[in-house]
C-alpha positions in Angstrom: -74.4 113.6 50.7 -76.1 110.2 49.0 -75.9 107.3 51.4 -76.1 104.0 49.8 -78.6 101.1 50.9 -75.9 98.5 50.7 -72.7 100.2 51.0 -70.9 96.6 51.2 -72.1 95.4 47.6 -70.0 96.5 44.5 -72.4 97.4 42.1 -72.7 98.6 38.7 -72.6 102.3 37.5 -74.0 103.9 33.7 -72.8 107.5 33.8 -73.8 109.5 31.1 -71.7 113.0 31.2 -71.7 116.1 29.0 -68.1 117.5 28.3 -66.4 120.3 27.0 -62.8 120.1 24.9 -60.6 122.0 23.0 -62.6 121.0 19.8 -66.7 121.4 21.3 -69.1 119.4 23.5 -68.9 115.8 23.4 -71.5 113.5 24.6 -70.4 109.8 25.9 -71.4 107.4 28.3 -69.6 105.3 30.6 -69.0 102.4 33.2 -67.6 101.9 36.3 -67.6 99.4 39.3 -67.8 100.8 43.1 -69.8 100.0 46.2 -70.8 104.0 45.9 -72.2 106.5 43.6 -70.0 109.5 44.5 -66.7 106.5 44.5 -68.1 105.9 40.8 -68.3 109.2 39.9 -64.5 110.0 41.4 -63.7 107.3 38.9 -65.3 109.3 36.1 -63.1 112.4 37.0 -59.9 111.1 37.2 -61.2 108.8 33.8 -61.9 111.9 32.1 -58.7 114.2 33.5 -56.7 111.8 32.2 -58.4 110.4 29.0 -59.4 113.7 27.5 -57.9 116.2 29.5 -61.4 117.4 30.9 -61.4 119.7 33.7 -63.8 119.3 36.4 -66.0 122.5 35.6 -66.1 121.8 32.0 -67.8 118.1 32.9 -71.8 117.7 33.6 -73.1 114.3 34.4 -76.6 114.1 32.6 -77.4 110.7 34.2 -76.7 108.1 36.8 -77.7 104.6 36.8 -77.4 101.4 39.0 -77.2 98.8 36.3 -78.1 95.0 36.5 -75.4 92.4 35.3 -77.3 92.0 31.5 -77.5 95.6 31.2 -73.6 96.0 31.3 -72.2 97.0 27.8 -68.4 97.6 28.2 -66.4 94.7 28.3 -63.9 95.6 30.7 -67.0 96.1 32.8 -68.1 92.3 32.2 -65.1 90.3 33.1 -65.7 90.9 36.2 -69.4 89.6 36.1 -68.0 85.5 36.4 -68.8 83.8 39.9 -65.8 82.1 39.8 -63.3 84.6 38.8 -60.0 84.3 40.6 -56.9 86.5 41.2 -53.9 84.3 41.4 -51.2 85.8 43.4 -48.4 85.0 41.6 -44.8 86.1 43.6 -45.4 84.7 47.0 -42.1 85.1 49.1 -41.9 82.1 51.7 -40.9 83.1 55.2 -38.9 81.2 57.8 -41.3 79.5 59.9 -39.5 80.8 63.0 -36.6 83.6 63.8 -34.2 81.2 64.2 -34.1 79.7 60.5 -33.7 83.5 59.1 -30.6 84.1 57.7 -29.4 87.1 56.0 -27.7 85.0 52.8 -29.2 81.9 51.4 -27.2 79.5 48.7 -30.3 79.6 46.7 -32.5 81.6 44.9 -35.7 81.6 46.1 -38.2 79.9 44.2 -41.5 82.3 44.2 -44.1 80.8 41.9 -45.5 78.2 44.2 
């Protein structure tokens, strides 16, 4: 078992994997954000089960790295490198402040983009 040395920090993980297909052996190289190594890596099999239809015996990570903000190349990887990066929650359902005001029917619809 690998035990991380910050297991609270999401970091950054380079896998580079070995696979076999239908066609022959493929090479590739790929990205994935987790607080652990074995999280990022059960992102890399479910990735690859359900991108290329790899099987877990026929899949051999060459190489793992932790990687640094600039070394980063996939964009989807990237976005989420902003400081101020936000995740509006955009249907928020407004409660009655107390049991008394609930009511089963309302004469409105409920407006839920506050």
């Amino acid at each position: 078992e690998i035990f991380e040395r910050k297991p609270l920090q999401v970091k950054n993980f380079g896998i580079s994997v070995r696979y076999n297909s239908r066609s022959g052996t493929h090479n590739l190289y790929k990205e994935f954000r987790d607080s652990h190594l074995t999280g990022a890596v059960d992102q890399l099999y479910a990735d690859m089960a359900s991108r290329h239809r790899a099987g877990y015996g026929s899949i051999q990570i060459i190489k793992t790295d932790v990687l640094n903000a600039k070394e980063c190349r996939r964009p989807n990887i990237k976005e989420f490198h902003n400081k101020k990066i936000r995740f509006p929650l955009p249907h928020r359902i407004l409660r009655a402040s107390s049991k008394k005001y609930n009511t089963l029917f309302k004469a409105s619809r409920p407006t839920t983009f506050l």
